[in-house]
C-alpha positions as MATLAB code, in Angstrom:
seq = 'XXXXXXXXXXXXXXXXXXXXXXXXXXXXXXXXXXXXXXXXXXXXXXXXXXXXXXXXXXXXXXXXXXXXXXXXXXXXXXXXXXXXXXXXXXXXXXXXXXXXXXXXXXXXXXXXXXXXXXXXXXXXXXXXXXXXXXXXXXXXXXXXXXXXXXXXXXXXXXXXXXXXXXXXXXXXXXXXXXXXXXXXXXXXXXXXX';
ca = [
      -6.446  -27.411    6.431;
      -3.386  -29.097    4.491;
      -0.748  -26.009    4.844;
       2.117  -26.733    4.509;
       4.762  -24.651    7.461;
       7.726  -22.828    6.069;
       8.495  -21.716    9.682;
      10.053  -24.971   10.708;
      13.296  -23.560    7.998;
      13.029  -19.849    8.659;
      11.025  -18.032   11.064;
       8.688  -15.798    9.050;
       6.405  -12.851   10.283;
       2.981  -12.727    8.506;
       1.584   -9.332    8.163;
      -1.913   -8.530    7.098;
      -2.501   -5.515    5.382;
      -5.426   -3.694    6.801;
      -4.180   -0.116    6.838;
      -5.426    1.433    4.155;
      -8.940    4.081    3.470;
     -11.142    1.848    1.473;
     -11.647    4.223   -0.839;
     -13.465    1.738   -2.940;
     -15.958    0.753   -0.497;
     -17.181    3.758    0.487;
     -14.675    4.730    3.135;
     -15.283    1.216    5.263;
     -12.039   -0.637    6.791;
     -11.909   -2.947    4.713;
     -10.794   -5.541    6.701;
     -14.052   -5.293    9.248;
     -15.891   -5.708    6.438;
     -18.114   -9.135    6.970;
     -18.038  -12.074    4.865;
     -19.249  -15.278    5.267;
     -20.123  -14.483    8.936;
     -16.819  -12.750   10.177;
     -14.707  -10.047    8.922;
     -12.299  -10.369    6.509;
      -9.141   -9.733    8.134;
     -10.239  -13.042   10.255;
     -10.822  -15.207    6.786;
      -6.959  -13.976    5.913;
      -6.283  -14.719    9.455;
      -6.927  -18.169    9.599;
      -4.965  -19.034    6.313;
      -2.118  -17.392    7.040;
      -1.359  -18.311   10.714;
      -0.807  -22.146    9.794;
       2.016  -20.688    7.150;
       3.761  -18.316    9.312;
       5.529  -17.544   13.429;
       3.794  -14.840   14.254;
       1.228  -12.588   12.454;
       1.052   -9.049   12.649;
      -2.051   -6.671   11.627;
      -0.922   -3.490   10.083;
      -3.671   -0.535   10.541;
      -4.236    3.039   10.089;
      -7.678    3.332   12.291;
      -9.993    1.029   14.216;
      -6.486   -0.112   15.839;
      -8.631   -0.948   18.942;
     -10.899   -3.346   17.201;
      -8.245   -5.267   15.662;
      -6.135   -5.633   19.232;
      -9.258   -7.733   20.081;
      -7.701  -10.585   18.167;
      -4.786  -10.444   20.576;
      -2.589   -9.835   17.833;
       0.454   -7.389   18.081;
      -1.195   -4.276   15.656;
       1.135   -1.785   14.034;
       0.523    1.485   12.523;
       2.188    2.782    9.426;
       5.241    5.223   10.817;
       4.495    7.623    8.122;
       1.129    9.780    7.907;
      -1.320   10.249    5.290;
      -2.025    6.692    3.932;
       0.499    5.924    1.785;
      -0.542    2.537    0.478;
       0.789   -0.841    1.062;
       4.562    0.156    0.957;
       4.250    2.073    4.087;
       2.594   -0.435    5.909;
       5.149   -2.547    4.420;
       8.151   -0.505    5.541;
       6.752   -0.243    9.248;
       6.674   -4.012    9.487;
      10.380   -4.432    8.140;
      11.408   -1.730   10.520;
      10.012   -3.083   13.253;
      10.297   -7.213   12.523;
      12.698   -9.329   14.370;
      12.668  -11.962   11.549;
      14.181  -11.993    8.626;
      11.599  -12.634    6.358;
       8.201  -11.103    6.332;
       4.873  -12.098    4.461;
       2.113   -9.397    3.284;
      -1.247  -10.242    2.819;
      -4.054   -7.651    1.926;
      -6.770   -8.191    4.473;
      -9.242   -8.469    1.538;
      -7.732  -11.689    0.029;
      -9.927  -14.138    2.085;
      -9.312  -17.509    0.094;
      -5.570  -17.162    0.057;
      -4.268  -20.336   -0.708;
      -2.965  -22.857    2.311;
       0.895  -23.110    0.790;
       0.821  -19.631   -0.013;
       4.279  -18.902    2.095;
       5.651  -22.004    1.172;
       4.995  -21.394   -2.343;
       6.738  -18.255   -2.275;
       9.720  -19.333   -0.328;
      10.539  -22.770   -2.830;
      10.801  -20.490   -5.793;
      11.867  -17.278   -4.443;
      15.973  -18.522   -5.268;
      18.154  -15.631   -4.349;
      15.650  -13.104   -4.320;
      14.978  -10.314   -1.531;
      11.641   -9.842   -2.624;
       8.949  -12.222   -4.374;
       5.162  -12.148   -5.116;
       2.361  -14.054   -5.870;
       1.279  -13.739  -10.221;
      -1.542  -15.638  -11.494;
      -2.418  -16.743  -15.130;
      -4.412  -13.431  -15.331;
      -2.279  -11.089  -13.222;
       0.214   -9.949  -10.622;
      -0.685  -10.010   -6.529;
       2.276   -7.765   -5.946;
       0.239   -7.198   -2.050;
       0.623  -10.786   -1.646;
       4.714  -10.873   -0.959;
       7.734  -12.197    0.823;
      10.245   -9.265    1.723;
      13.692  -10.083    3.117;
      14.186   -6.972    5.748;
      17.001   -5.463    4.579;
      14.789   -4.371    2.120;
      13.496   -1.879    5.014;
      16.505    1.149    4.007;
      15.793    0.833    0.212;
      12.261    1.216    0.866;
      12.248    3.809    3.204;
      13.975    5.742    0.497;
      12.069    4.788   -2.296;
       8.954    6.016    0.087;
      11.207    9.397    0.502;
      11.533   10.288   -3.231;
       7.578   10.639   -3.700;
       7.903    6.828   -5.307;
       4.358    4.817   -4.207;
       4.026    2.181   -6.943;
       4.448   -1.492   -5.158;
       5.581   -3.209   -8.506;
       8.136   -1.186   -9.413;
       9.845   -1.237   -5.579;
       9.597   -5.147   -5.769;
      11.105   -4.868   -9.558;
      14.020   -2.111   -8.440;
      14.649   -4.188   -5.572;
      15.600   -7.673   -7.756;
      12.101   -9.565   -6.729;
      10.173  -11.473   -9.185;
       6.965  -12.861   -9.301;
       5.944  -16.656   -8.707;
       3.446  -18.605  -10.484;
       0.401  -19.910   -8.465;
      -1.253  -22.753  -10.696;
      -4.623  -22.143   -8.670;
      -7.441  -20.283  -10.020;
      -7.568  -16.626  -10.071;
      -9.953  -17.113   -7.083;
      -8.005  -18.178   -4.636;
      -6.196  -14.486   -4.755;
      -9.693  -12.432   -5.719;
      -9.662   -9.437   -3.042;
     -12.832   -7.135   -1.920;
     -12.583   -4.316   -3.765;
     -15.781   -2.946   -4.167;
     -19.003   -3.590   -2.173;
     -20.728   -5.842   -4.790;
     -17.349   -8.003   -4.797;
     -18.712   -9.320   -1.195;
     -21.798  -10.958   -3.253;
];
């Protein structure tokens, strides 16, 4: 697998985004959901370890499942499934790197220079996410921790939408030339076909 490691400039922690209800699919985690032989979180796993330090799994339930991998799991420090931006917020609170990468643990062809990517074009930006031809991936990000106070009030105010944080907070989107595919998440059971 050609990746290409950012770490060797900046240490980065890679977080995979597994914490949410799965509304869409019927109330399943989505990242135990199996694909291609093994669950999803795993398929994000394995592209995003090569890219990163450490990797983190941030989840909600099944917590016991996913410390089976052997990989440090956190839980979002605020209740009631707030979306990405809380799991977000307990990674920056609790990183010791500057830098953290998100993933959503249903994004299981996420491209090998994915970090790398991010990190030549984020300039002087605090916050930067992936944006194909067809859309924005604003769950596939690089967050500078400092970002951690501005979020936590953002998060305070009733505020839940993820683009409008990373907007607010100076970030800007970077163009991946791959296909939309390599960024198509598992939204809804029939996705998985």
């Amino acid at each position: 697998m050609g990746t290409v490691s950012t770490t060797d400039q900046m240490p980065i922690t890679g977080v995979i985004l597994a914490g949410g209800r799965g509304s869409r699919m019927g109330g399943d985690d989505k990242g135990l959901i199996i694909w291609q032989n093994q669950p999803l979180y795993q398929h994000v796993l394995q592209r995003l370890q090569p890219q990163v330090t450490t990797v983190w799994i941030n989840a909600n339930r099944n917590i016991e499942v996913y410390q089976q991998s052997g990989l440090p799991v956190i839980s979002d420090t605020l209740a009631d499934f707030l979306g990405p931006l809380a799991g977000m917020l307990s990674a920056l609170q609790q990183t010791e790197t500057e830098w953290v990468a998100f993933t959503s643990c249903d994004t299981p062809q996420l491209p090998d220079n994915f970090i790398h990517h991010l990190w030549q074009y984020k300039g002087d930006a605090l916050a930067v996410w992936a944006r194909t031809e067809e859309r924005d991936h604003p769950t596939l990000a690089l967050l500078h921790r400092s970002l951690a106070t501005t979020l936590q009030q953002y998060l305070a105010r009733g505020d839940r939408k993820l683009m409008s944080f990373l907007e607010q907070s100076g970030g800007h989107s970077v163009l991946f030339a791959q296909s939309e595919a390599a960024f198509r998440n598992f939204n809804r059971p029939e996705d998985l076909i």
